[in-house]
N, C-alpha and C positions, 0 to 999 in steps of 0.2 A: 196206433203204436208206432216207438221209430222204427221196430224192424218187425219182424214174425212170429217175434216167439219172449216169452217172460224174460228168459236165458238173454234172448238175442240184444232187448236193451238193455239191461243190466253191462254187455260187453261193449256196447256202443259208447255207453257214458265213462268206460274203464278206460276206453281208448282215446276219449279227449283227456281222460286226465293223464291218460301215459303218456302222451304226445304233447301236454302243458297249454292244451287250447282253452282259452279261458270262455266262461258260459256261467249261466245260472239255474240250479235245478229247484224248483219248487215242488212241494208233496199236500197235497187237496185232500184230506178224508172227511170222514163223515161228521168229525167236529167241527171242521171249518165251515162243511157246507150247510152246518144249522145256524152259524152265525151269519151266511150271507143270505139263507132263505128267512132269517130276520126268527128264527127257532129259538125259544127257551131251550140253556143247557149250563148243566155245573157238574164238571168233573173234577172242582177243586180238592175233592177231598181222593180223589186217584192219583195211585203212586205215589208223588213226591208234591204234589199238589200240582193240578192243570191249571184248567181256567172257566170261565164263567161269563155267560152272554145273556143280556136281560131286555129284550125289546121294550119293554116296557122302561128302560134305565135312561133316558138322552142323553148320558154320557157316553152310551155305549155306540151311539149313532154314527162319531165319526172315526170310530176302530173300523165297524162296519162297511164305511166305504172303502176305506183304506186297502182292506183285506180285500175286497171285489173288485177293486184296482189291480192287486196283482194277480188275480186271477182272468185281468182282461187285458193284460198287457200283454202283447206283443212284438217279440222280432226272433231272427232268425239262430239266435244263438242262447234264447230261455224256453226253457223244456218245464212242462209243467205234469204234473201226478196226479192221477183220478181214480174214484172208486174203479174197481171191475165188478161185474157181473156175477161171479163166484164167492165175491165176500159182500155185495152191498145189494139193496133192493134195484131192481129196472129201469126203476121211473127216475131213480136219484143218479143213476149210469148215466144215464138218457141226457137228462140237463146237465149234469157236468159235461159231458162230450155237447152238447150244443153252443152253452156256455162259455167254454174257453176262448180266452183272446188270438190263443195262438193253434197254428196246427201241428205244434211240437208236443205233443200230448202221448204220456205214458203212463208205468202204472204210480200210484200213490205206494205201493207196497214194492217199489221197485228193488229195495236194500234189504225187505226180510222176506220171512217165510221160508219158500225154497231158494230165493237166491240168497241168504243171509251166511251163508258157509264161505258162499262166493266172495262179497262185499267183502268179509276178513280178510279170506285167503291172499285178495290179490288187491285192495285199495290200500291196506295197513304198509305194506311195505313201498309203495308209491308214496302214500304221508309221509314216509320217515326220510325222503330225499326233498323232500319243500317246507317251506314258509307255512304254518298254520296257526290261523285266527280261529280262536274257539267262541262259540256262545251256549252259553249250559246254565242249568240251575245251578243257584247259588251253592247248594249241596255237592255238586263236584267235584272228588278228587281228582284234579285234571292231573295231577303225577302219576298218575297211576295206568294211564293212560298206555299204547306200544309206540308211540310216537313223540317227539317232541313240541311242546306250544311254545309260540313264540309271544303270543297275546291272547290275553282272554279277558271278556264281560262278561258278567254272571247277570242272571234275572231270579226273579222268584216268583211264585203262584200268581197267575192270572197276569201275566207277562204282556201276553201283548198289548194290555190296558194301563197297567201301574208301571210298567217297566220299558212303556214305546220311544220313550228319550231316547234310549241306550242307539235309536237307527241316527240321530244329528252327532252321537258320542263317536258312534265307529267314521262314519264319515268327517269325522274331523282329523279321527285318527290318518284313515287312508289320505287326507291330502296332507297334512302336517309333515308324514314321514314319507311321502312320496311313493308308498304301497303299491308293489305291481308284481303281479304273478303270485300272489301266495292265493291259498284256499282257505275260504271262512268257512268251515264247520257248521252250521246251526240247528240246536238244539231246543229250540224254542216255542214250541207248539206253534198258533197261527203267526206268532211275533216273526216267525224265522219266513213265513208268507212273504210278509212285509218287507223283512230285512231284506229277502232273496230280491226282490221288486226294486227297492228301494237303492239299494247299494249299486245290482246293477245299472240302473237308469241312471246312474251319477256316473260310475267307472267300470266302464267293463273291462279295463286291463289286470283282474281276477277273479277267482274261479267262486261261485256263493252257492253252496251247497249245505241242501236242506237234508241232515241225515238224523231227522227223528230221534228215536228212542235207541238205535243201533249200539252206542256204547253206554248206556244206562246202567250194565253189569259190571263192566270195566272200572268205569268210575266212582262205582262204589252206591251207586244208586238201586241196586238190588235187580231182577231178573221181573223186570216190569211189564216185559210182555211173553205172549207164550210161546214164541218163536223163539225165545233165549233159553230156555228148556230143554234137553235133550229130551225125545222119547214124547214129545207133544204135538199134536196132530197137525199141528202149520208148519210144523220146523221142515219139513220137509214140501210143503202145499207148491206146487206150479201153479199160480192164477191162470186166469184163462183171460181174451178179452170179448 
């Protein structure tokens, strides 16, 4: 972990972005980590539609590396998210913590649960003083949003395979208009892995932030997980590690 305590990182990553330190935060769960332990999974028909990994597919071979690429990348300014112990099996803890490229390793549930009150309370109005690049499902009312965008790319189901263009789309973007200091949002199941990886190792002069499912209510995309539930028994959870 970066600091001691669930709380303690969630305030760590608040205070690079209140100070405009630019970095990259990647989030690793347990769908990721079945497509780089090379695992059959289809959660496309979840929520708004996920994604879908098929060992058995050699198309799917070179997402695959891709994705365990950013999980093995390294430097001192990308933070990467991992199962805990409290919500995942030991053995799956165990290898992600061995695994990782970097020693910048916190939680994958960094943004909900019991810090999910937090993340609102105090990163929504930090968004509303910067530049923000969004990536979300194409179902998004990104107006709807408490912040303003200044750019967005949309994906759809099974993203990071049918929709992996969109990482040469945005970097084109960022050198065309000379992009520096804003924060990329992403939305995008393991694509936003990639994007996170991807973007930074091109330009770290902004901030690539993997914030899951966090505004999926907001945007019109429905109450997708159960930490956006009042009165549900993670809304409140402290992980442990």
């Amino acid at each position: 972990m970066l600091t001691h305590s669930f709380r303690g990182d969630i305030e760590f990553i608040f205070e690079k972005i209140k100070k405009g330190q630019n970095f990259a935060l990647t989030r690793t769960g347990d769908g990721e980590l079945s497509i780089m332990a090379n695992r059959f999974i289809d959660i496309t028909s979840k929520a708004n539609g996920e994604f879908r990994f098929d060992p058995n597919d050699k198309t799917d071979t070179f997402y695959r590396k891709e994705l365990i690429k950013s999980y093995k990348y390294d430097h001192k300014e990308y933070y990467v998210g991992i199962s805990c112990p409290c919500c995942e099996k030991n053995f799956k803890v165990q290898w992600m913590r061995e695994n990782a490229g970097t020693k910048n390793i916190t939680w994958a549930n960094l943004f909900v649960n019991g810090n999910y009150d937090y993340f609102i309370e105090n990163f929504i109005p930090e968004f509303k003083k910067r530049d923000i690049v969004m990536i979300c499902n194409k179902k998004s009312k990104i107006e709807n949003l408490p912040f303003k965008v200044s750019k967005s790319f949309f994906v759809g189901t099974n993203c990071y395979k049918e929709d992996y263009k969109v990482v040469e789309e945005i970097k084109q973007y960022i050198l065309e208009n000379k992009i520096k200091n804003n924060i990329f949002i992403l939305c995008a199941g393991p694509l936003s892995n990639m994007l996170a990886y991807k973007l930074f190792d091109d330009n770290k002069e902004n901030t690539y932030l993997d914030c899951g499912s966090v505004f999926d209510p907001m945007m019109g995309l429905g109450q997708t997980r159960g930490y956006h539930r009042a009165g549900y028994h993670t809304k409140n959870k402290i992980c442990v590690w």
